[in-house]
Each structure stands twice: as C-alpha cells, then as structure tokens.
C-alpha positions in Angstrom: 76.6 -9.0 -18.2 76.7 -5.2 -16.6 73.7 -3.3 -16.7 74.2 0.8 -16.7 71.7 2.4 -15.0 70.6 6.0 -15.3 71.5 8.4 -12.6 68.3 9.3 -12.6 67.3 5.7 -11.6 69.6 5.1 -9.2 68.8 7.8 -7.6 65.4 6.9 -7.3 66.2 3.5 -6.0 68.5 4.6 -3.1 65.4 7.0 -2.4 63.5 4.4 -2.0 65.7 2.3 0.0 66.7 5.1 2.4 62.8 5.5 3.1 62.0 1.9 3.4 65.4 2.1 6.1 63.9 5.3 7.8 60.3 3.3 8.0 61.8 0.9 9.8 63.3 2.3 12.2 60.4 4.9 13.1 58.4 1.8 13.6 60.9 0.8 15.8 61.1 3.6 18.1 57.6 4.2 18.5 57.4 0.3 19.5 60.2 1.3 22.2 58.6 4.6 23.0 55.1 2.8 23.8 55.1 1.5 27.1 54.0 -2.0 28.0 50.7 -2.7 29.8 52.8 -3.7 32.5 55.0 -0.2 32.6 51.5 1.5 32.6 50.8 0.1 36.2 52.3 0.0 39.5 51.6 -3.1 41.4 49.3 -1.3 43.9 46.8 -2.3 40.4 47.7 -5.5 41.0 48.1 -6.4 44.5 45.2 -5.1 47.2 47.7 -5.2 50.3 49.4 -3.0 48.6 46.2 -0.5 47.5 44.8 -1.1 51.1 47.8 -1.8 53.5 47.2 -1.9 57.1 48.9 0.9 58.9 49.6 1.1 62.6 48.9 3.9 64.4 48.1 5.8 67.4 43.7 5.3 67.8 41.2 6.1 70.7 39.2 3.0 72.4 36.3 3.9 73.2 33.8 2.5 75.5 30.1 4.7 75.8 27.7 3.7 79.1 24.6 4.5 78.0 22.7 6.4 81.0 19.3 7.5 81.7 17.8 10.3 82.7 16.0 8.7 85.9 19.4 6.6 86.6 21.1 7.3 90.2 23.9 4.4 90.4 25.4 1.9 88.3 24.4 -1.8 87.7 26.4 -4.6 88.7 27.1 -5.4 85.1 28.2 -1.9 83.9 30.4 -1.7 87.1 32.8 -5.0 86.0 32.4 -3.7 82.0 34.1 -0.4 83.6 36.6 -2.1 85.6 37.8 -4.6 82.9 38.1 -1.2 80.6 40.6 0.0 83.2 42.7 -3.2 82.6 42.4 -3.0 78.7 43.6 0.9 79.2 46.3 -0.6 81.2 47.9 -3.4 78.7 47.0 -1.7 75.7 47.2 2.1 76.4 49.4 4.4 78.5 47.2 3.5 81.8 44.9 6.8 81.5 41.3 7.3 80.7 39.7 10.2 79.7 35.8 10.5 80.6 33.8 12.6 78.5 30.6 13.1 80.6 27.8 15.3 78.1 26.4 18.9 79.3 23.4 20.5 78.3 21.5 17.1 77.5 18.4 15.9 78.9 20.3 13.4 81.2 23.1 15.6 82.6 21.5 15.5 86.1 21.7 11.3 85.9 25.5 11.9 84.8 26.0 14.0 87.8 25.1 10.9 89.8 26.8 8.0 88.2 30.0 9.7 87.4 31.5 9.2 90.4 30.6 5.7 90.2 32.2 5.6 87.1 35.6 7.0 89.0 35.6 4.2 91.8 34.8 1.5 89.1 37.7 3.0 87.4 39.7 2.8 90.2 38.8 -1.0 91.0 40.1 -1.8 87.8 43.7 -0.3 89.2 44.0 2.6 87.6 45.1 5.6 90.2 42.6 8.7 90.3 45.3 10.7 89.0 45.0 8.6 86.0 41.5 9.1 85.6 41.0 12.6 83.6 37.4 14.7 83.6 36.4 16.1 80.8 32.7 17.6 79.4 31.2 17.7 76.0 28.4 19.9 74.8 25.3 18.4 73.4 23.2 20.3 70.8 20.1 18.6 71.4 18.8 19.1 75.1 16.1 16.4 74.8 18.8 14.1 73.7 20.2 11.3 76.4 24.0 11.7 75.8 26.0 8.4 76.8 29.4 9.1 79.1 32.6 8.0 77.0 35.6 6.4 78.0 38.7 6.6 76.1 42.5 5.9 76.2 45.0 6.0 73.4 46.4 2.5 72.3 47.9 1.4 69.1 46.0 0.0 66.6 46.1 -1.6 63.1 43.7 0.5 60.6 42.9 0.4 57.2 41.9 3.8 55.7 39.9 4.8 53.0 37.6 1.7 52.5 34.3 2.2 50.6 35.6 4.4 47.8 34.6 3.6 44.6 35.7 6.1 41.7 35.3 4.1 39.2 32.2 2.1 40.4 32.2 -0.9 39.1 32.8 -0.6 35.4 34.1 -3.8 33.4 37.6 -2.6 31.8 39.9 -4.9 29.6 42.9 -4.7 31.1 41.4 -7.2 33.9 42.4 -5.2 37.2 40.8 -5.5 40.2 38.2 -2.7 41.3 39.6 0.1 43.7 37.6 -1.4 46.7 38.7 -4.9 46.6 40.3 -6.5 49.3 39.8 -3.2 51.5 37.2 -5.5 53.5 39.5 -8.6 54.1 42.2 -6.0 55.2 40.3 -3.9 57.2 38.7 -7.4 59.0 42.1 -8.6 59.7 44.0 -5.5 61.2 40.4 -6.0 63.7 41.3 -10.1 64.4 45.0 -9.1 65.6 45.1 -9.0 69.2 48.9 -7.6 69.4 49.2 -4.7 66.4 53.3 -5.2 66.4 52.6 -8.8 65.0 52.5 -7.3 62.1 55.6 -5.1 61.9 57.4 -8.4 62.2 57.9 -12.1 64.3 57.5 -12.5 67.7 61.5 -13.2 69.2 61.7 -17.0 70.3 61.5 -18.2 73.4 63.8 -19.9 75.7 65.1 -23.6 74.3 64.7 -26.7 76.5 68.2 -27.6 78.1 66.2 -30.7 79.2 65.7 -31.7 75.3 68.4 -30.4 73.9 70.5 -32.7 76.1 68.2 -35.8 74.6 68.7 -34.0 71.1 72.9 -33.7 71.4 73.1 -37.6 73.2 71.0 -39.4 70.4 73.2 -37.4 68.0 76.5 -38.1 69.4 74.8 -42.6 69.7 74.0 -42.3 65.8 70.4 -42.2 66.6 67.4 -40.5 64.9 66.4 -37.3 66.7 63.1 -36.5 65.1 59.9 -38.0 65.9 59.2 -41.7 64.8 56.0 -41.9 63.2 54.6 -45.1 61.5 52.0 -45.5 58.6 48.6 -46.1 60.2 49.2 -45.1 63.5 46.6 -43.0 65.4 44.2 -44.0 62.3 41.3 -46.3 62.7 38.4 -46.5 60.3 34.9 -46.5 61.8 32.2 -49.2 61.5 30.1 -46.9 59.6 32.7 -46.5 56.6 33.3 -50.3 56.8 29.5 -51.3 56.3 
C-alpha cells in the first residue's frame, strides 16, 4: 500500500534528517579537533631525564685555602691538598691554574706571605710556573679574611635549574610529576661520575685475550662446551645457625 505524502511533509522530514546528518558530523569534528591528553604533553611531563637532563659542559674547580691574618707559611697538610690540586688540574683540566689571591681584605698581608708557597706547592704537583697564572680580586669588606682560590677549567656533568618550583606543589588530575622531580637524583648523579664522557656514550673495549681465545676456538673446533660449567649447589653451604 503507497502512502502520498505532502510536500510539505517531506520536506520537513529531509530537514530533519539533513540536521540529524550535520549533528553528527559536527560532533565528529570537534572529537577530532580536541586533542588527547596525551597530544597536550610532550614527554619532558612525563619523563624527568628529559625535564632535568645532564648537560656537559665546560665548569671551574675550585679549591679556596682558607688563610689568616697572622699566617706566614703553609701547613704540611695544605701543602699535599695543593699539590694533589695540581694533578687533578692536570688529568681533568688543560694543566693551568689560576690563583685568585684577595686585595683590600683584612688578611692581604698573610696572602703576601703564603702565595708563594702556594706557587712551589703548585709546582711540586708538576705543573710548570708558566702554567701557574696570578690574578687579584677585590674584597668589599676590609675586616673580612678572604680565602686564596684555585681554579682550572675541566669538563663537567651539570644539571641546571634545580629548585624551581612554579607550580609549587599543587595536586592536579592529570597525575604528572611536579616540575622539581628527579632534578635531585640527576643533579647527584652527574656529581658520582668520575669521567663526564661516560655519559655521551660506552667506553671502546679493550684488547681480547689471544691466550683465551685460542682455548675458546680449540674446544670449539673438539665439540666441547666453551662457557663456564657451573653446577647446582656449588659454592653454597648452609650455616649451622639456619640448620638449628
């Protein structure tokens, strides 16, 4: 049985269709146009080795000698902590040091004294004197006791920018770590490394063992196990207290 509609009725069910249609597919696009929570961060939210990464660069070492104002010559202790310094500037710098000796402070007259102590300990640490490089800083305070400073260049493994906290430490939802986090554990580990280039990349392997590579290649070529032998239980023993 056919049913004839109105035109005026079936006009106003394609309006309604073609709106239900055009709904749809506004929905759609402002679902697509609204970014993820994971678009709306980079993974420097997410990861603090990222946030905080260790960066090497060129630092000063610095080593201050406290001094007096009624000391005249160096201790026996100071003397080896200045020499050892030397070495340090050697292996980890360029092989100079800079001495910054104060001026205008209460102890400038005890500086005059020691510094060229401070040159021959310098020196018996095997750096040349024309590695060893003068320099004076003013003091402001002339009833201050200004320490003399020792510094070379070396490379170093910082961490910059620790201790900031813009957003204090506010609970959010989105369950990302603070801004500071991890800047400690960073900052504590570019310290530990002894050898800053460690962590630009590996270490190149040493030389092999001809000695045991030729056991290596003649148990291979007999059919027999190369790798270690180990058996269950050996090098365990369970002591008398556990066994009481």
């Amino acid at each position: 049985m056919n049913i004839r509609l109105s035109p005026t009725l079936k006009c106003g069910i394609w309006l309604k269709a073609s709106v239900a249609v055009l709904g749809a597919l506004f929905l759609l696009a402002a679902c697509k146009a609204q970014p993820s929570y994971v678009e709306q961060h980079s993974l420097a939210d997410f990861d603090y080795r990222k946030r905080h990464p260790i960066v090497i660069s060129e630092v000063p070492e610095n080593f201050d000698i406290p001094v007096g104002g009624e000391m005249r010559n160096l201790n026996g202790s100071l003397k080896i902590a200045v020499a050892a310094f030397a070495q340090q500037s050697e292996q980890d710098g360029n092989g100079f040091v800079e001495v910054l000796v104060p001026s205008g402070s209460a102890n400038e007259t005890a500086v005059r004294a020691v510094s060229p102590q401070i040159r021959t300990a310098l020196k018996n640490g095997g750096l040349d004197h024309d590695r060893i490089i003068m320099r004076t800083y003013p003091v402001g305070d002339m009833a201050a006791s200004a320490p003399v400073r020792l510094s070379f260049m070396r490379v170093k493994g910082v961490v910059r920018d620790c201790g900031n906290w813009p957003d204090a430490m506010r609970s959010n939802t989105q369950n990302t770590d603070y801004y500071n986090f991890g800047c400690a554990s960073q900052a504590n580990l570019a310290a530990m490394v002894d050898n800053p280039a460690d962590l630009l990349g590996p270490r190149p392997m040493g030389p092999n063992d001809p000695a045991r590579t030729n056991v290596i290649l003649t148990k291979n070529r007999a059919g027999e196990v190369t790798a270690g032998e180990y058996a269950t239980g050996v090098g365990t023993s369970v002591s008398g207290v556990a066994q009481n």
